[in-house]
N, C-alpha and C positions, 0 to 999 in steps of 0.2 A: 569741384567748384563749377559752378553752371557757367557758362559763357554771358557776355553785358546782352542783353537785347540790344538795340538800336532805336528809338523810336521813329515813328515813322515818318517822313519828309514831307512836309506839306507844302514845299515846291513843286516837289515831282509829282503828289497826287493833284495839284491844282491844275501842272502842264497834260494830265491824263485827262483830266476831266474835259477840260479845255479842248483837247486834240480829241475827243471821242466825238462829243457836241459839233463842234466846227465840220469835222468828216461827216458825219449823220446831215448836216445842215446843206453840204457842197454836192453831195452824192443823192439828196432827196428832191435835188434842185430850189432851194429856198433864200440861193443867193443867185442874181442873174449873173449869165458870162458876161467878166470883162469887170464886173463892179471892185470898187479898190476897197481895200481894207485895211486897216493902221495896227500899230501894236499897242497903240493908244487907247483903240474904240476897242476891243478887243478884250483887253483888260478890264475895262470898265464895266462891259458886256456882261461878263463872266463872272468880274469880282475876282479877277487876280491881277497880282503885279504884272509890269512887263517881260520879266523872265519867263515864266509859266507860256506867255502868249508868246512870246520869239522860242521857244523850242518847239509847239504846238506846230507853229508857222515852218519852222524847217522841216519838219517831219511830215507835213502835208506838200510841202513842193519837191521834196524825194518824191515822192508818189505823184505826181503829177496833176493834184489837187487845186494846188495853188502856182502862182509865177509869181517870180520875185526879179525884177527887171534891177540891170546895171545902179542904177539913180534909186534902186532901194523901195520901187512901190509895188505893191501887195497889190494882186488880183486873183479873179477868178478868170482859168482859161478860153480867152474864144480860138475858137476851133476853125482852122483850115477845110475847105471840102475834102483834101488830101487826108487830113488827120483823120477826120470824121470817116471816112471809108477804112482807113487803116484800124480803127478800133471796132468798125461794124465787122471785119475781116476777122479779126479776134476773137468776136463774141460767135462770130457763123464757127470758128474751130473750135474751141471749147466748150461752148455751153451746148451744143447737141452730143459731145462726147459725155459732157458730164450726167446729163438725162437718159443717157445711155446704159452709163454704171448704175445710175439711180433707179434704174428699170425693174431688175431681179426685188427691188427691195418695198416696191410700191404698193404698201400694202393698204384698204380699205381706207384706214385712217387717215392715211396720207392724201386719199384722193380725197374723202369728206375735206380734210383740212385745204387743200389746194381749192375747193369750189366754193369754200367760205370764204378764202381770200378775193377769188376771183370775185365775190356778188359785193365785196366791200370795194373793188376797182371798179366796177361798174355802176354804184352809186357814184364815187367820184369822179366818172365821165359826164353821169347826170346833172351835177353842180357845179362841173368845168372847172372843179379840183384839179388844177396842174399836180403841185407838189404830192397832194393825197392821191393821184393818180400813180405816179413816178414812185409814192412809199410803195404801195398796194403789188405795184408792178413787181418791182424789185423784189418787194417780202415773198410773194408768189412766184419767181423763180429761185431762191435763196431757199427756200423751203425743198424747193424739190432737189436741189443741189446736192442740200444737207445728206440726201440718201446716198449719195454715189460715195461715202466717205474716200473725198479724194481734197483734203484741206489744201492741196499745195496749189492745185486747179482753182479752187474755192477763192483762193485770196489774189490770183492772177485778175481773175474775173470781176473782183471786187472793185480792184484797183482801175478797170475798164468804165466799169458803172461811174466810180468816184471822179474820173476824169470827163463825163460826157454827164453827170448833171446838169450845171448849167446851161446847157446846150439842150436837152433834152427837156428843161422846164419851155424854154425859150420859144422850142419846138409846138409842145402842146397846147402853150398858150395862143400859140399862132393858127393851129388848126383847128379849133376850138369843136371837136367832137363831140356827136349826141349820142353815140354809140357806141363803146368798146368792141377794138378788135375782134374776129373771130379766132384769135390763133391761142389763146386759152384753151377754150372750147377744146380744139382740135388735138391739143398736148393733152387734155383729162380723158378723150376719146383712145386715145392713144395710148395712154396707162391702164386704162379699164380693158383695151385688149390686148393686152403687151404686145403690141406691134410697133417692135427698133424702129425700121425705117420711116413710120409714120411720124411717130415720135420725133426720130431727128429734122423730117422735113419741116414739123409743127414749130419746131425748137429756131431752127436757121430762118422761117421765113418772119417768126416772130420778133426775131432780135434784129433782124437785119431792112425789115420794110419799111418800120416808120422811121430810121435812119436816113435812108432814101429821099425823104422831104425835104431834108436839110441841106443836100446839095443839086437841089434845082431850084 
């Protein structure tokens, strides 16, 4: 005798959808730091009840996504200069180790692919695309990540990113660049000659310099 199926819960797959959405939303910066958010608006947003959006909502303030303050209101975090150094600190220790492992494995396609990234961030510098800047960004170092299979580093990392979007839209909107960085550049330079230390240096100065603006 076969065992019941179950069918499937369409609570839990609407709090999935919900919490995948909202993460992509807070991490690509398309919500500013500090903005409140309801389990009201939320639901309505989405099209799901408020249960779906109150698990959504805890599982992002574990991760440090969201704050949920004493008196029960929903935001997105502003950021301490202290904090903000402490996650730029983060990204300079893991994301050069991880470009590191990714290194043996970087082959043609991966650079073709990383320099199509790159020429899509760099239009969105041209149209002072914060948010299309910050996806672009991200997709272009997540890609190169993906090589080092090291998932445990992978989702450390992520949670760094997810926590300093809004901060980071905040950022770019403020410095309103005509130019993209050169420290792309220098990471594909870097891969093309499998030279580590270059590499790590392209890796540490790129995560860590325009963090730098944020606390002066």
């Amino acid at each position: 005798m076969k065992p019941a199926v179950r069918p499937p819960d369409p609570t839990a797959a609407a709090h999935d959808r919900l919490y995948r959405s909202l993460r992509t939303q807070v991490m690509h910066g398309e919500i500013a730091p500090g903005q409140a958010l309801t389990l009201r608006g939320l639901g309505k947003t989405f099209g799901t009840s408020m249960t779906p959006a109150r698990e959504a909502v805890r599982r992002l303030v574990a991760e440090g996504a969201l704050t949920l303050s004493s008196s029960g209101r929903i935001s997105t975090p502003e950021l301490s200069n202290e904090r903000i150094e402490e996650l730029a600190s983060i990204r300079a220790l893991l994301e050069p180790e991880m470009g590191s492992r990714a290194l043996p494995r970087a082959h043609f396609a991966l650079i073709d692919r990383l320099q199509a990234i790159n020429a899509l961030n760099a239009e969105a510098v041209v149209k002072q695309d914060a948010v299309g800047y910050i996806r672009t960004n991200l997709e272009f170092h997540r890609t190169l990540y993906l090589r080092a299979q090291a998932p445990a580093m992978l989702a450390m990392v992520e949670t760094v990113w997810l926590q300093l979007g809004p901060t980071m839209r905040a950022l770019y909107g403020r410095l309103r660049r005509n130019e993209p960085p050169p420290h792309h550049r220098m990471i594909i330079a870097a891969l093309k000659a499998g030279d580590e230390p270059a590499l790590r240096l392209a890796l540490r100065t790129d995560v860590t310099q325009g963090l730098r603006h944020l606390t002066t």
